[in-house]
C-alpha positions in Angstrom: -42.4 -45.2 29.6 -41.4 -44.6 33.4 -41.1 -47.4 34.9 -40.2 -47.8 39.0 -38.4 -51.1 40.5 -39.1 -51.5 44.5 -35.9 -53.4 45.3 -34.7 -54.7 47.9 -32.0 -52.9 50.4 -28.9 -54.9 50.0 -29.4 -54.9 46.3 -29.2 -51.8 46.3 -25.7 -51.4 47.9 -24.9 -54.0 45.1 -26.8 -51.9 42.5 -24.1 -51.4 40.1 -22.4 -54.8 39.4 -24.7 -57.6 40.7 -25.7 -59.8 36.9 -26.9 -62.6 39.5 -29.8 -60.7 40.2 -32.7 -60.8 37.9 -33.5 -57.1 38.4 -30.2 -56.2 36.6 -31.2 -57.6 33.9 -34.7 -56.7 33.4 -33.4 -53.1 34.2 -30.7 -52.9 32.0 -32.8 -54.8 29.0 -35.4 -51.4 30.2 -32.8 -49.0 29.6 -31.0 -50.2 26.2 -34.7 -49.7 24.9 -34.5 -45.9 26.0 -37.1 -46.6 29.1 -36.9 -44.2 31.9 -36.3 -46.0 35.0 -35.7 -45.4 38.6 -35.3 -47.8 41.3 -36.1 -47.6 45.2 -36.9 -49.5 48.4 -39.6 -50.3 50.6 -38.0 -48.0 53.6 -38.6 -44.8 50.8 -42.0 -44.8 50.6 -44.6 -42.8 51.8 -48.1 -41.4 51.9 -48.8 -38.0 51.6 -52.1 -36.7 51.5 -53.3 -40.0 50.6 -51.1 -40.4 47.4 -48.4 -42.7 47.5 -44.9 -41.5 46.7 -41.6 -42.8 46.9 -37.9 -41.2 47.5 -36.2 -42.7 44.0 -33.2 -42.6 42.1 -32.7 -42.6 38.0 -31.6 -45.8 36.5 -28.9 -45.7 33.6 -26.3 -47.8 31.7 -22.3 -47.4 32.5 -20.9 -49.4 30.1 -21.8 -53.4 30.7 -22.8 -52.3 33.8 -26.2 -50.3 35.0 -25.4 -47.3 37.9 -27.8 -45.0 39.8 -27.9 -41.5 40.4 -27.6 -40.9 44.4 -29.3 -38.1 44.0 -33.1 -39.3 45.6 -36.0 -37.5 43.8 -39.9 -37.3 45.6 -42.0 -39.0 42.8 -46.0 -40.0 42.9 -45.9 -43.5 42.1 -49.1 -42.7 39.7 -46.8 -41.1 37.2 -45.4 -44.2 36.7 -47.0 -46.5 33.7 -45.2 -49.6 35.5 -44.1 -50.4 39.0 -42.2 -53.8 39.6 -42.5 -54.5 43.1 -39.8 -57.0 44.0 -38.4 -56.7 47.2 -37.0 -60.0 49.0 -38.7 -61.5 52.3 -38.9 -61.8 54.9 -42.5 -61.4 54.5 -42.4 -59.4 57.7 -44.3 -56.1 58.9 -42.4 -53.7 57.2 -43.2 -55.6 53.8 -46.8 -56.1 54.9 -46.9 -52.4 55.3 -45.0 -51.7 51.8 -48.0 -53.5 49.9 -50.4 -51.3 52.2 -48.9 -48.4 50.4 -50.3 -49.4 47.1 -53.6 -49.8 48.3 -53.5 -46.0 47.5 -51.8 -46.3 43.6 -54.8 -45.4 40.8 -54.5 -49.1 39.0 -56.2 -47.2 35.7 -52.8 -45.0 36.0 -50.3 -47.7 37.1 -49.5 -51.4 36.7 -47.9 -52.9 39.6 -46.2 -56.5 39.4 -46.8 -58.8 40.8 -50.1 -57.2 41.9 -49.0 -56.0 45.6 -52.2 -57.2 46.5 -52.2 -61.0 45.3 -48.4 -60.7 47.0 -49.9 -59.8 50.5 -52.6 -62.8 50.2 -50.4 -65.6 49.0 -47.6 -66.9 51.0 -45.1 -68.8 49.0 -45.1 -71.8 51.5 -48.2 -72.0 53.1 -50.6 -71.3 49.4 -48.9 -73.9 47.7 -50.8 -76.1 49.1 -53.1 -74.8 46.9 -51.6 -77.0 44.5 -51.2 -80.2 46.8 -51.9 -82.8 44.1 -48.5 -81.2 42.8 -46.4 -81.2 46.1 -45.1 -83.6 48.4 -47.4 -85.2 51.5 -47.2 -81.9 54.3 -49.1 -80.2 56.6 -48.9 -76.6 58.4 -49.0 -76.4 62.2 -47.1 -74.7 65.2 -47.7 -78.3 67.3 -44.7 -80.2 68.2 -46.9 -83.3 68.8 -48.6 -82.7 64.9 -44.9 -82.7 63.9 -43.1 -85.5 65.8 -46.3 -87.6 64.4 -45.4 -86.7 61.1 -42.0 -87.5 61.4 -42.7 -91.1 63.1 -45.4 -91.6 59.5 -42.8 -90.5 57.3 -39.4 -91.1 58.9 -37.8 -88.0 56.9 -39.1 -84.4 56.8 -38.5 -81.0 56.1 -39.6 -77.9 58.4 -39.6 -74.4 57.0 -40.7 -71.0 58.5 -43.9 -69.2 56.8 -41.7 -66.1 55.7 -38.3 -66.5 54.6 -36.5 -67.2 52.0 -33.0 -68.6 50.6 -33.4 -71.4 52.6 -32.9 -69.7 55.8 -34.5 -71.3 58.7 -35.1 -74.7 57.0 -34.4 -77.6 58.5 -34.1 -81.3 57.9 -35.4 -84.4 60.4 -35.0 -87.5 60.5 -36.8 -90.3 62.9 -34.8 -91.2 65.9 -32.8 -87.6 65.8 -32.0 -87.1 69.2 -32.4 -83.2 68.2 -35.5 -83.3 66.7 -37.4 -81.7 69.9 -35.2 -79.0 70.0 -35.2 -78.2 66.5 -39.2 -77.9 66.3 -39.2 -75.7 69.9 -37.0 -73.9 67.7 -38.5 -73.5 63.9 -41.8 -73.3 66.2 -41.0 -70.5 68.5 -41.7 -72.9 71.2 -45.0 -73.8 69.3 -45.9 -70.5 68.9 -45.7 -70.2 65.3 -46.8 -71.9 62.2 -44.2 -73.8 59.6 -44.7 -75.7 56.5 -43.8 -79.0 57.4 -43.2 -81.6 54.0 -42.3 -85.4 53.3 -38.6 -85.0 52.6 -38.1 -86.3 48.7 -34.8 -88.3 48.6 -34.0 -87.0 45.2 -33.3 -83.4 47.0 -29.7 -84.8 47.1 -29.3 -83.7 43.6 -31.0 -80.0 44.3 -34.5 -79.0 43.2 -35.2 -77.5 39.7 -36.2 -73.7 39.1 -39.1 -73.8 37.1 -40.2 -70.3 35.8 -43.7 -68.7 35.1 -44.3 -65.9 32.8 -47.9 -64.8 32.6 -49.9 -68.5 31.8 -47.0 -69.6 30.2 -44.4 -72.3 31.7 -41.1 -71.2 29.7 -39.1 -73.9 28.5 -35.5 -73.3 30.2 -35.0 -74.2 33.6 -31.9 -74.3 35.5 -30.8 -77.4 38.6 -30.0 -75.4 41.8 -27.4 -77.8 43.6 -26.9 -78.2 47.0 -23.4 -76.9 48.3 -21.2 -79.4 50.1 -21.9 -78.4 53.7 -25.7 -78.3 53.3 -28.7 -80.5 52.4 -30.5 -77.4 50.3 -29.3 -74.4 47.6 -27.9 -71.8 49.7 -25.0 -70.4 47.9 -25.7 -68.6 44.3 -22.6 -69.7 42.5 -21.2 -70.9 39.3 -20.9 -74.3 40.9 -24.1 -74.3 42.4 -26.3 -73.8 39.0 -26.6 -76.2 36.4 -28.7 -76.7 32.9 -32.0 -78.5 33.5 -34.5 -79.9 31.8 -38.5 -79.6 31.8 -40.3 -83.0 31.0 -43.7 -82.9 29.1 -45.5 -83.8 32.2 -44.1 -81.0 34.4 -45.3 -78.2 31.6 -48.6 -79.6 30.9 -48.9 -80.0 35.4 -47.4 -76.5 36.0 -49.2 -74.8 33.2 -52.2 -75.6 35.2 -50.4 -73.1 37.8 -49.5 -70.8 35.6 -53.1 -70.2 35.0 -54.2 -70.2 38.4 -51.2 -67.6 39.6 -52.1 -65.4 36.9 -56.1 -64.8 37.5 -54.8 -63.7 41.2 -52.5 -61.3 39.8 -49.1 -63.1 40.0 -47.7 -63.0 37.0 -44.0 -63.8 37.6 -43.5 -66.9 39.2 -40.6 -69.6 40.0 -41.7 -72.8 41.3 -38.8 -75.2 43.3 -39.5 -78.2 42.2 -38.0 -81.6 43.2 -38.9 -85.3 41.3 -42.1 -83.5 39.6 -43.0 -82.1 43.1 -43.7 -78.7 43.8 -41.7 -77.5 47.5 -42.5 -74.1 47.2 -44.0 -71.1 45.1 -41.8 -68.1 44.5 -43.7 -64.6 44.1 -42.2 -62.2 46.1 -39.2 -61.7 43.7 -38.4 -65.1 41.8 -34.9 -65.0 40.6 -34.8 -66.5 37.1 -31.3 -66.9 37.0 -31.0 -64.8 33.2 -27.6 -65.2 33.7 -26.7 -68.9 33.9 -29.7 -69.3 31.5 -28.7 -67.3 28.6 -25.4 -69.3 28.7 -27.1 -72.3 29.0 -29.3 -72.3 26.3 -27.8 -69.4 24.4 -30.7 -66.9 24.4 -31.7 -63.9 25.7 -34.0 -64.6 28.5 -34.1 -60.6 29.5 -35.6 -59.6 26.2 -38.6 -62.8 26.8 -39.7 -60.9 30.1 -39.5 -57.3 28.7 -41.3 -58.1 26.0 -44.0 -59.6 28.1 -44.3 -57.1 30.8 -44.9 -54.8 28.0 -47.5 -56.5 26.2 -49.4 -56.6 29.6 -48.7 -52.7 30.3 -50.3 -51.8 27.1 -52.9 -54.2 27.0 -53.8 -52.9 30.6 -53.8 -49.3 29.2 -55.8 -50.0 26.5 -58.6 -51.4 28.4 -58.3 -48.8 31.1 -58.4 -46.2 28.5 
């Protein structure tokens, strides 16, 4: 099967040697079963003659490690059986644009995930409310006066731009901070632009919990992402910053119900944050799912659990095409 990864930039630099990243390890699971695979980046592709193309490079295994040839082949995207489109946010133009590309991909010839579609109508903030009855009290507004009256109600908050990621831009308020003003001018764009505002859950002192979607399924490892010392939110991917969690019976039976809701829209990879059973954000743009500190964790394989279900939907979407 030839299968393309749309990666982002700066993992590409790191291509060779980065096992924190979850595409290493899908890729290099593709590759030890003698897949063809080649990798690129939303910069590379283009539209020619309305068919969409992209400037690639071959995937292939050095050792322990996976490497890339540099040199960059013109390929149709339709000769590919599977496209992963995972580049990071920010959700800007430019990845806007990307998804526009695949507007012009035969889906009888190619599946893409996460549908590139589904990706460009749900934003992993603002659609969670989707599933409010899962996530803390919020709202979603570019008004200062909306936002100091949500602070004064709940007396500790959390404001986050519509498009980032990583934590980047998030911010945390609490009543009677002299600096709250200038912080929502700020995360507002001088109310200009929407953010996800959200009750602020005291038990985000001890992190929030990576819960992972694959397909309808909730899978059963999970990993604590910790706050660093200097910070009130996950912001550093480290040893020291990833612990073994555990997924209560309530939170599978609740988030299978999102399971099942991402998947009829076409998002079938999936990591929700999650903090005291509440839901801060949905991840679809490329959820890490930390394979790394899993396996060790729970001594498995998590690699060989994805291929085998991105697979099973390839084929089962070939078979009904064909």
């Amino acid at each position: 099967m030839k299968i393309l990864f749309v990666i982002d930039r700066i993992e590409l630099k790191y291509f060779e040697f980065n096992d924190l990243v979850t595409n290493f390890w899908i890729i290099k699971e593709f590759l030890n079963r003698g897949e063809d695979v080649y990798i690129t980046t939303i910069d590379k592709l283009k539209l020619i003659s309305s068919k969409a193309y992209a400037g690639c490079y071959s995937a292939s295994i050095a050792g322990e490690d996976i490497v890339y040839s540099k040199d960059e082949k013109l390929k149709l995207i339709e000769d590919f059986a599977l496209v992963m489109f995972r580049p990071d946010p920010p959700v800007d133009m430019d990845y806007i644009s990307a998804t526009y590309i695949f507007d012009f991909v035969d889906r009888e010839k190619t599946f893409i995930m996460n549908d590139t579609k589904s990706i460009r109508d749900f934003n992993e903030k603002l659609h969670a409310v989707k599933f409010a009855e899962f996530m803390p009290e919020n709202i979603v507004t570019a008004s200062k006066k909306d936002i100091m009256q949500f602070l004064s109600q709940h007396e500790e908050i959390i404001l986050k731009p519509l498009n980032k990621c990583f934590g980047s831009g998030v911010f945390y308020l609490k009543k009677g901070d002299k600096n709250s003003a200038a912080i929502i001018k700020t995360v507002t764009n001088n109310e200009s632009m929407l953010v996800m505002v959200q009750k602020y859950i005291p038990q985000a002192v001890y992190g929030d919990k990576r819960v992972l979607i694959l397909g309808e399924e909730v899978l059963d490892y999970c990993v604590q992402k910790l706050p660093s010392n200097d910070d009130f939110k996950f912001n550093e991917h480290n040893d020291s910053c990833v612990k073994k969690a555990v997924l209560s019976s309530a939170e599978k039976e609740n988030f299978t119900k999102i399971a099942k809701a991402l998947n009829s829209m076409g998002i079938y990879m999936a990591g929700l944050d999650v903090i005291d059973g509440k839901i801060i954000e949905v991840n679809v743009t490329s959820p890490c799912y930390f394979i790394r500190e899993i396996n060790n964790a729970f001594g498995i394989n998590l690699e060989r659990i994805i291929a085998d279900y991105i697979f099973s939907k390839v084929n089962s979407c070939h078979k009904v095409n064909v």
